[in-house]
C-alpha positions as a Python dict, from the first residue, in 0.01 Angstrom:
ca = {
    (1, 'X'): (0, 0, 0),
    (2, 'X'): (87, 415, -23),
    (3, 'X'): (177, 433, 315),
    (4, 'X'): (368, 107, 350),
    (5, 'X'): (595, 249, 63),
    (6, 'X'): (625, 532, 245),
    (7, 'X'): (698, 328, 560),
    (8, 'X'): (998, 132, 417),
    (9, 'X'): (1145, 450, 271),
    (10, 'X'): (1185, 660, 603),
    (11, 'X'): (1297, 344, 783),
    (12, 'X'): (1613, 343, 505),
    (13, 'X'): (1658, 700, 487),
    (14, 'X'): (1680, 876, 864),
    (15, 'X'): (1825, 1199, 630),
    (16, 'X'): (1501, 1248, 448),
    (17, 'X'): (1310, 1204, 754),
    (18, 'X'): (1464, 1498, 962),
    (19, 'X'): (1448, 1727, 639),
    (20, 'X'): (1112, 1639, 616),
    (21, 'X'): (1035, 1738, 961),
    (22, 'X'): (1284, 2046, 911),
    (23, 'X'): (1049, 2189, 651),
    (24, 'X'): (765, 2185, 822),
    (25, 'X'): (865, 2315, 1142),
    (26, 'X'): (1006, 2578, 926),
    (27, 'X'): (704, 2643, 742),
    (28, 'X'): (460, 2657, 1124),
    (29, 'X'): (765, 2941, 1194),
    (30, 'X'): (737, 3138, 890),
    (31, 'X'): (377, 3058, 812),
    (32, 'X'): (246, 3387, 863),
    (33, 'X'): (538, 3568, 623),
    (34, 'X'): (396, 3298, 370),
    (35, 'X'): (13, 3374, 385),
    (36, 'X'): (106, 3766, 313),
    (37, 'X'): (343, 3672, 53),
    (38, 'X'): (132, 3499, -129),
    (39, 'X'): (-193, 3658, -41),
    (40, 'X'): (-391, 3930, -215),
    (41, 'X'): (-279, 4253, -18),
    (42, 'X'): (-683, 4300, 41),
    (43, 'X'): (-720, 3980, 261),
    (44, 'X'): (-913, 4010, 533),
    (45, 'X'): (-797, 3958, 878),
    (46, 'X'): (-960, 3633, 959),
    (47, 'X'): (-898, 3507, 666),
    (48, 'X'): (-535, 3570, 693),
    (49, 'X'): (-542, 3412, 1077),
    (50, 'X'): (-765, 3127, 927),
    (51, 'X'): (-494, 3034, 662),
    (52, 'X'): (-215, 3055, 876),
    (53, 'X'): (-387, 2829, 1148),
    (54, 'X'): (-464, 2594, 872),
    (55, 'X'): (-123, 2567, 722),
    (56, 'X'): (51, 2528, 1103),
    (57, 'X'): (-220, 2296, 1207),
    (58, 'X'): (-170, 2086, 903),
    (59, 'X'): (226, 2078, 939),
    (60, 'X'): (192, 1950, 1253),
    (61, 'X'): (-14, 1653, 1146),
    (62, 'X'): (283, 1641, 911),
    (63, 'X'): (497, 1546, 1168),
    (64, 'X'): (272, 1322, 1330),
    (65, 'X'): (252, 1111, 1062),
    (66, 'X'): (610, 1114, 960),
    (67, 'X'): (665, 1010, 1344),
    (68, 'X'): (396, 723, 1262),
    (69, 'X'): (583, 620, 952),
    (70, 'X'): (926, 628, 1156),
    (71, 'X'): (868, 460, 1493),
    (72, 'X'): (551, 158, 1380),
    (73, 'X'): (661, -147, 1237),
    (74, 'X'): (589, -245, 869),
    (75, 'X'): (317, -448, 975),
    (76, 'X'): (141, -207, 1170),
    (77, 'X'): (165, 111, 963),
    (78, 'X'): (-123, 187, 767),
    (79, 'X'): (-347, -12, 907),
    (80, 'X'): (-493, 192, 1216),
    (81, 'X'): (-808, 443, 1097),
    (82, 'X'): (-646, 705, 1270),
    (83, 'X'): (-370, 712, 1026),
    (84, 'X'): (-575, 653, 747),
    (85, 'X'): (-759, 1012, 853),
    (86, 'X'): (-416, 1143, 912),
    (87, 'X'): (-319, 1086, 540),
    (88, 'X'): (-637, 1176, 369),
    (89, 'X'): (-573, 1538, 592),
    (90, 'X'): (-271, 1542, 461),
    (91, 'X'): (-329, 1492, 64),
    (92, 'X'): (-638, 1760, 102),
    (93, 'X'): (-376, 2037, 254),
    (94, 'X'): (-100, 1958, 5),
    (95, 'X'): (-392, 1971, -297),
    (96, 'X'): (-516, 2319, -140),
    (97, 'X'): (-165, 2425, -142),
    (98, 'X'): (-130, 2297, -432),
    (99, 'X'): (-394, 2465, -571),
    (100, 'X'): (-334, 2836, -394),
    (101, 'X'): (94, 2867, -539),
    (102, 'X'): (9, 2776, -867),
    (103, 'X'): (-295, 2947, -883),
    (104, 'X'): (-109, 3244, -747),
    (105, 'X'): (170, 3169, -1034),
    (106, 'X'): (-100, 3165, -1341),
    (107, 'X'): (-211, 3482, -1213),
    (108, 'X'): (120, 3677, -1241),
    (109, 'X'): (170, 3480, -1510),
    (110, 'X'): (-141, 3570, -1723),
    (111, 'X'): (-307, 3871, -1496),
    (112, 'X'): (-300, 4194, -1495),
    (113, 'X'): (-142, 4460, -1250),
    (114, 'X'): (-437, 4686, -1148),
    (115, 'X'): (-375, 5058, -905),
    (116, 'X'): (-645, 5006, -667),
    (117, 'X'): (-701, 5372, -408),
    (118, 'X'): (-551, 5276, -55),
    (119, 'X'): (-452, 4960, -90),
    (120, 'X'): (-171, 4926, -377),
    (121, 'X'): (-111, 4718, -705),
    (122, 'X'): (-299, 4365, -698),
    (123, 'X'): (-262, 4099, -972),
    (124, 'X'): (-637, 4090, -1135),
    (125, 'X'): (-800, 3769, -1330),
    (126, 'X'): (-826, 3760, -1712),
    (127, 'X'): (-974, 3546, -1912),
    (128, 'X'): (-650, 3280, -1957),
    (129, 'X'): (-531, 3308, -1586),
    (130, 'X'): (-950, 3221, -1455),
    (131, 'X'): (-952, 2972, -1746),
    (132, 'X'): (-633, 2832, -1682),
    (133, 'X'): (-668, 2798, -1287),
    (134, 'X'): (-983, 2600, -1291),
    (135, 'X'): (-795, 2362, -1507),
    (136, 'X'): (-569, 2338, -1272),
    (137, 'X'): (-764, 2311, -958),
    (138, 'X'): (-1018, 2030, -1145),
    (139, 'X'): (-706, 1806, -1267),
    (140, 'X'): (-542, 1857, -824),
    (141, 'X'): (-882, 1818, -718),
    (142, 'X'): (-950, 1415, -957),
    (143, 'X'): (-606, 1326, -827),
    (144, 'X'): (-679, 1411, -495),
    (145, 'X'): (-984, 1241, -508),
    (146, 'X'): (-800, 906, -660),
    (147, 'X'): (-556, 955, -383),
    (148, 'X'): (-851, 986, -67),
    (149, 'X'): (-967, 682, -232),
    (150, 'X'): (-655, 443, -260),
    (151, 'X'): (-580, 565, 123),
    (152, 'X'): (-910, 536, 240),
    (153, 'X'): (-883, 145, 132),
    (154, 'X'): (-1122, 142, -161),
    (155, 'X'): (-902, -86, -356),
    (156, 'X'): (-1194, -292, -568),
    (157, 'X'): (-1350, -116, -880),
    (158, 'X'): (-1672, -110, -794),
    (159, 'X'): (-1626, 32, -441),
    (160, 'X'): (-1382, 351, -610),
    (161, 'X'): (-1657, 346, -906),
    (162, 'X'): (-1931, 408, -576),
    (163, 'X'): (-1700, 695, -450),
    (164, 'X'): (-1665, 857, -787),
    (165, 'X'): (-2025, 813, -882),
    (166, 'X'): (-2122, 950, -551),
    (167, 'X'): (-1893, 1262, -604),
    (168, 'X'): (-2070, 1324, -965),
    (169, 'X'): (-2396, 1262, -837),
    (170, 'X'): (-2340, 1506, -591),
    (171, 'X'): (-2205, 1765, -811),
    (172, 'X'): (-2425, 1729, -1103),
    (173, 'X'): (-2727, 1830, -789),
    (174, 'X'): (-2584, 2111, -722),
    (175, 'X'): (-2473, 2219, -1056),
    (176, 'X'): (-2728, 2514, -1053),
    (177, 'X'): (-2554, 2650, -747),
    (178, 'X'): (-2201, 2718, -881),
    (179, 'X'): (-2184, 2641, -1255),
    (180, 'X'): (-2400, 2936, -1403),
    (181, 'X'): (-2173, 3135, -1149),
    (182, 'X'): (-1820, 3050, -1262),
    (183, 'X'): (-1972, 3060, -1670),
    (184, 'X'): (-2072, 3378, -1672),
    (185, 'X'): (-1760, 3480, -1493),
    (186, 'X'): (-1558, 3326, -1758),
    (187, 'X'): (-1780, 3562, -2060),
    (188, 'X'): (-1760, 3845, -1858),
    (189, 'X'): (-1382, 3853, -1809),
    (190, 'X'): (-1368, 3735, -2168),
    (191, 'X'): (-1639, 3996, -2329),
    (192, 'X'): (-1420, 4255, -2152),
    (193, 'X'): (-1773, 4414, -2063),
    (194, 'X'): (-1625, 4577, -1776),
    (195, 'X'): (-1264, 4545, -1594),
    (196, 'X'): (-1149, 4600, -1275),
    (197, 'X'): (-1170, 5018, -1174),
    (198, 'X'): (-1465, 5100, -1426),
    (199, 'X'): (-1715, 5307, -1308),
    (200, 'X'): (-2099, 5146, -1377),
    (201, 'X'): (-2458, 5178, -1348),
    (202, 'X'): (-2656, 4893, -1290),
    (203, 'X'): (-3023, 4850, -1131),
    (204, 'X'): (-3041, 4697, -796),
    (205, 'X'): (-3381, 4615, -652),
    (206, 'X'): (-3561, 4832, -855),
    (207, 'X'): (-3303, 5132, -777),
    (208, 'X'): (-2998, 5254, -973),
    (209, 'X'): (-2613, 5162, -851),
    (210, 'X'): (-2373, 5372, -968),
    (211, 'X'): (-2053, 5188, -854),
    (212, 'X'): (-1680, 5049, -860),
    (213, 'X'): (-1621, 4722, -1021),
    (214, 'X'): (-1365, 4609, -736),
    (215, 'X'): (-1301, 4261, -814),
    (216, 'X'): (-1458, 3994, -1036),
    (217, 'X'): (-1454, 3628, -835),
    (218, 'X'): (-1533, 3306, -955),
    (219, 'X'): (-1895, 3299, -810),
    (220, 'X'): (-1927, 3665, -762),
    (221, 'X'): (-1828, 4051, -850),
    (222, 'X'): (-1763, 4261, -596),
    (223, 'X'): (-1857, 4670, -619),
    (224, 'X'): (-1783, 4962, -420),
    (225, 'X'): (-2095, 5221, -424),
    (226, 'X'): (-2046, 5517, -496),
    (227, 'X'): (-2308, 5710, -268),
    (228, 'X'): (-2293, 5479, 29),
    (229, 'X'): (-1938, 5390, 47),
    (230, 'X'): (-1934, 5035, 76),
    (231, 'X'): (-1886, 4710, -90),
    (232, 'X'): (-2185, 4496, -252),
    (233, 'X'): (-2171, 4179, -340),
    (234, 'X'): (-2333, 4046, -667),
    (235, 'X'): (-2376, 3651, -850),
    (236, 'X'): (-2196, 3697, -1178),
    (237, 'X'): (-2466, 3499, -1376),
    (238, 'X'): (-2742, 3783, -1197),
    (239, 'X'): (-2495, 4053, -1332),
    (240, 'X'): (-2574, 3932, -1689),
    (241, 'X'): (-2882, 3939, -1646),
    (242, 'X'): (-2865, 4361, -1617),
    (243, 'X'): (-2814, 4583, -1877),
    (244, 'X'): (-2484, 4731, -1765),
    (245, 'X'): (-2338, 5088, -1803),
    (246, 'X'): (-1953, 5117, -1875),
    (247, 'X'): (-1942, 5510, -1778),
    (248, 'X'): (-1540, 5488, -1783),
    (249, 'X'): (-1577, 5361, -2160),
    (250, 'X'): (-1620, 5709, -2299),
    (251, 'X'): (-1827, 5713, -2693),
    (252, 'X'): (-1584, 5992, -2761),
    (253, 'X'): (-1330, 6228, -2717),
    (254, 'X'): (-1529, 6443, -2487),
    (255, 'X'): (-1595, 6266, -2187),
    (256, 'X'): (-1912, 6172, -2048),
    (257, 'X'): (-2222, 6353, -2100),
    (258, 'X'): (-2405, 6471, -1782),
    (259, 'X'): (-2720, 6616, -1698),
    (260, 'X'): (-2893, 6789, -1508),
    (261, 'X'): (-3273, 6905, -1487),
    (262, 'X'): (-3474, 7210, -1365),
    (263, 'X'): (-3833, 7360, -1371),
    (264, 'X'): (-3860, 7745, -1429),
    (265, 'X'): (-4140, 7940, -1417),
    (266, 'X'): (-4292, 8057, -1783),
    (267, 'X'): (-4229, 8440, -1602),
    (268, 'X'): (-3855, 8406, -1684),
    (269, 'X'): (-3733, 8480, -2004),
    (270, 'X'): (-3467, 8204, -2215),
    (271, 'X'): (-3216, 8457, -2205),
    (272, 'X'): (-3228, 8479, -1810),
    (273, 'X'): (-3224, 8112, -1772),
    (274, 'X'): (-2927, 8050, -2024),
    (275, 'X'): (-2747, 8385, -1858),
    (276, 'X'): (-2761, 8230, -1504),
    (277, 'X'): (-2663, 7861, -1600),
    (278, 'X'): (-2351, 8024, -1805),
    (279, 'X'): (-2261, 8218, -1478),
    (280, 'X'): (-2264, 7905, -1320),
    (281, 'X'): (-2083, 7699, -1565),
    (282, 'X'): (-1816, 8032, -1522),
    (283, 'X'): (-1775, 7978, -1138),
    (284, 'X'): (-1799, 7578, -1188),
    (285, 'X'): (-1473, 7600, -1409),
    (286, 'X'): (-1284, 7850, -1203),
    (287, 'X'): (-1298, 7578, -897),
    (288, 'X'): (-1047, 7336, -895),
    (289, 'X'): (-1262, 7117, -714),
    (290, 'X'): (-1527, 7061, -994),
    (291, 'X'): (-1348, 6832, -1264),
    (292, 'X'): (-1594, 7019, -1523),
    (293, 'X'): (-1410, 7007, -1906),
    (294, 'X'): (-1399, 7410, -2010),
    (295, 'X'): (-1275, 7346, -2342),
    (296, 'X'): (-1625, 7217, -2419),
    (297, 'X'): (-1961, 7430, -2423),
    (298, 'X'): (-2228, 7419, -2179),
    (299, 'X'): (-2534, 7280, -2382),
    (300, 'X'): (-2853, 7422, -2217),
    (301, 'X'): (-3162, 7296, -2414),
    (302, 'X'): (-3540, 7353, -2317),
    (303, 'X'): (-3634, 7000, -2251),
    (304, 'X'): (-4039, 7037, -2185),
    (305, 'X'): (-4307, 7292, -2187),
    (306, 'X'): (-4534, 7158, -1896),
    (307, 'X'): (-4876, 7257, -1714),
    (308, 'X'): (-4662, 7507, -1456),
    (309, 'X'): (-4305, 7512, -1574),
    (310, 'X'): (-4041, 7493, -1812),
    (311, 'X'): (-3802, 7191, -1795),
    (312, 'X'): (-3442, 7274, -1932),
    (313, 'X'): (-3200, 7029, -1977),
    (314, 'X'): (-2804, 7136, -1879),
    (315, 'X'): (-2546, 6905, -2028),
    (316, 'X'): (-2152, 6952, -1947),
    (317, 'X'): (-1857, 6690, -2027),
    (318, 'X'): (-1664, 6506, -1740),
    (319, 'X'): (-1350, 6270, -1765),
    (320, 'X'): (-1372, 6236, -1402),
    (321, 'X'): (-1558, 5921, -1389),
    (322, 'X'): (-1446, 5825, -1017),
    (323, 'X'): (-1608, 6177, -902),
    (324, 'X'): (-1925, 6165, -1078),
    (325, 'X'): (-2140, 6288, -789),
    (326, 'X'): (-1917, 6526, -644),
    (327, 'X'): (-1898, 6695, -992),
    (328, 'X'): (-2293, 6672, -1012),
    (329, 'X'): (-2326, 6790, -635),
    (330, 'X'): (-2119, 7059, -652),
    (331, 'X'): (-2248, 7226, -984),
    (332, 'X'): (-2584, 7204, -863),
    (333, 'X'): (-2465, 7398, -601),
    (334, 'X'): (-2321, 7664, -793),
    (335, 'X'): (-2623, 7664, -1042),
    (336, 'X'): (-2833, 7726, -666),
    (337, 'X'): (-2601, 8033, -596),
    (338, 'X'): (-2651, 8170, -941),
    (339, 'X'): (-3018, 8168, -947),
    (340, 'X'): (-3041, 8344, -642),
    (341, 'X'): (-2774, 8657, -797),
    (342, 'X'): (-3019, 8654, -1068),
    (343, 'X'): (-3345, 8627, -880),
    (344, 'X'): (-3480, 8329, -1027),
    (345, 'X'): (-3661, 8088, -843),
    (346, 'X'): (-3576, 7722, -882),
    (347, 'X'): (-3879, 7603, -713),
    (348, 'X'): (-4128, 7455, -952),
    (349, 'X'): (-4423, 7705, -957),
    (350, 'X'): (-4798, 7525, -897),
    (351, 'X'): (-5048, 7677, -1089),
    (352, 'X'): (-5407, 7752, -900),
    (353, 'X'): (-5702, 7692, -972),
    (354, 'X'): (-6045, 7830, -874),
    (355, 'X'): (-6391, 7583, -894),
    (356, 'X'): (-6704, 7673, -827),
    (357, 'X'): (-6941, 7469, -647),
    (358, 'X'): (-7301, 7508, -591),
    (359, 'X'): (-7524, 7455, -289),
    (360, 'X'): (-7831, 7256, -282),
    (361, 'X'): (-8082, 7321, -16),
    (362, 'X'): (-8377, 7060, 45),
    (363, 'X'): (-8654, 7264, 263),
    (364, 'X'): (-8890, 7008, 372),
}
């Protein structure tokens, strides 16, 4: 068997033994300088104590077994259940390791650097390296599996054939789980729709997102929004389903194209209204604050002749993608201070009207 093989080996070779158990004492030492080395500089905390536990925890059940192999006799090793669940831990952390360094290696290999605000450069997922890594971690993960199996004592073809069938019965269950999930990330990263650091819109619950594309995962994308500062979470196959907005791939030179909308009173003349949202644009340009483009125009058009007011339309260009409601904010605000140089009321005026009603009186 595996583990008599292994058995007979240590037993000839004390050298390879003590290296053995060199390594991993070295690796519970320096475990932590290896989970940040070869971690994603985002990592949680947990999940950085969580991997180092596991990798020290697992190193010592390294030893143990080594010490198993080492100090039993031939006919003994192998056979307890103990060691049995002592090797199948064993081939599950080296496939996870496994797994994690070459994973990490496609990924600088095929990725792509990407400047993310606060936190540094991070290696982000194309299409090869996502491709290439679930190759991987499928072929680990059937050798792993053939490996659990021999150890576990499964020996006969029909009982491995159970195990396998089991495994695939199992997974083909569950398929609608994870598999739309990881497809849809593959022909996102591969449509190029959106990359890490664009700017979209997307409807959420009924209601408009206007956010960060932060990270796309195998089973998810991860966005920071924009107006409440914080990170949402969203399937990639649900993400598909949306009609997305790219507003950091620009349809020309310009920039984008913003508006904004307001309701004036029929009392005001066009060349008041257009006079005050110039003056605006003026003092919008002059602050550094307000990413505004002056080389281009402010377009004011009259968008609707209603009941009680006039709706005009105010477009300007932005290449400020990331600031997109500071910009809109902070106009506004300007536009506010202008109206009220010029005397024109921003308020949407309500038209009244007088009815008549008559009385009836019943004398009985």
């Amino acid at each position: 068997m595996f583990s008599q093989h292994i058995n007979a080996y240590l037993l000839q070779s004390a050298g390879v033994l003590y290296a053995l158990v060199a390594i991993n004492v070295l690796l519970i030492i320096f475990a932590p300088y290896l989970v940040t080395r070869f971690s994603s500089q985002d990592l949680p905390e947990g999940a950085r104590d969580f991997r180092i536990n596991v990798i020290r925890g697992l190193n010592v059940l390294i030893i143990g077994l080594l010490g198993h192999f080492r100090f039993y006799s031939e006919g003994q090793s192998g056979q307890g259940i103990g060691i049995k669940v002592l090797s199948i831990l064993v081939i599950i952390y080296l496939s996870y390791l496994s797994v994690h360094l070459i994973g990490r290696f496609v990924r600088v290999r095929f990725g792509r650097s990407v400047q993310h605000t606060g936190s540094g450069h991070r290696i982000a997922d194309t299409y090869a390296s996502r491709a290439l890594s679930i190759f991987i971690s499928v072929f680990i993960g059937i050798m792993a599996l053939i490996s659990i199996i021999r150890v576990a004592g499964f020996s006969s073809l029909l009982e491995a054939g159970g195990v396998i069938g089991f495994v695939g019965v199992f997974l083909a269950l569950t398929q609608g789980a994870w598999a739309p999930d990881i497809i849809s990330g593959l022909v996102i990263l591969n449509s190029k729709m959106f990359k890490e650091r664009d700017v979209i819109r997307i409807t959420d619950s009924g209601q408009e997102m206007l956010a960060i594309v932060y990270r796309t995962l195998a089973f998810h994308t991860e966005l920071l929004n924009l107006v409440d500062n914080h990170r949402v979470m969203i399937r990639n196959s649900k993400i598909r389903d949306q009609t997305v907005h790219n507003l950091s791939r620009f349809a020309s030179a310009r920039g984008l194209r913003e508006t904004l909308l307001f309701k004036i009173g029929y009392d005001v003349s066009s060349d008041r209204v257009k006079s005050m949202f110039q003056q605006a644009f003026t003092a919008a340009v002059e602050d550094a604050d307000i990413p505004i483009e002056e080389q281009h125009p402010l377009e004011i058009r009259l968008k609707d002749t209603g009941d009680h007011a006039i709706e005009w339309s105010v477009h300007y260009y932005t290449k400020d993608e990331f600031a997109l409601i500071k910009t809109r904010q902070l106009f506004r605000e300007k536009i506010l201070e202008a109206s009220l140089e010029c005397n024109i009321d921003l308020s949407t005026p309500v038209t009244l009207q007088q009815t008549s009603s008559k009385a009836t009186v019943t004398v009985s």
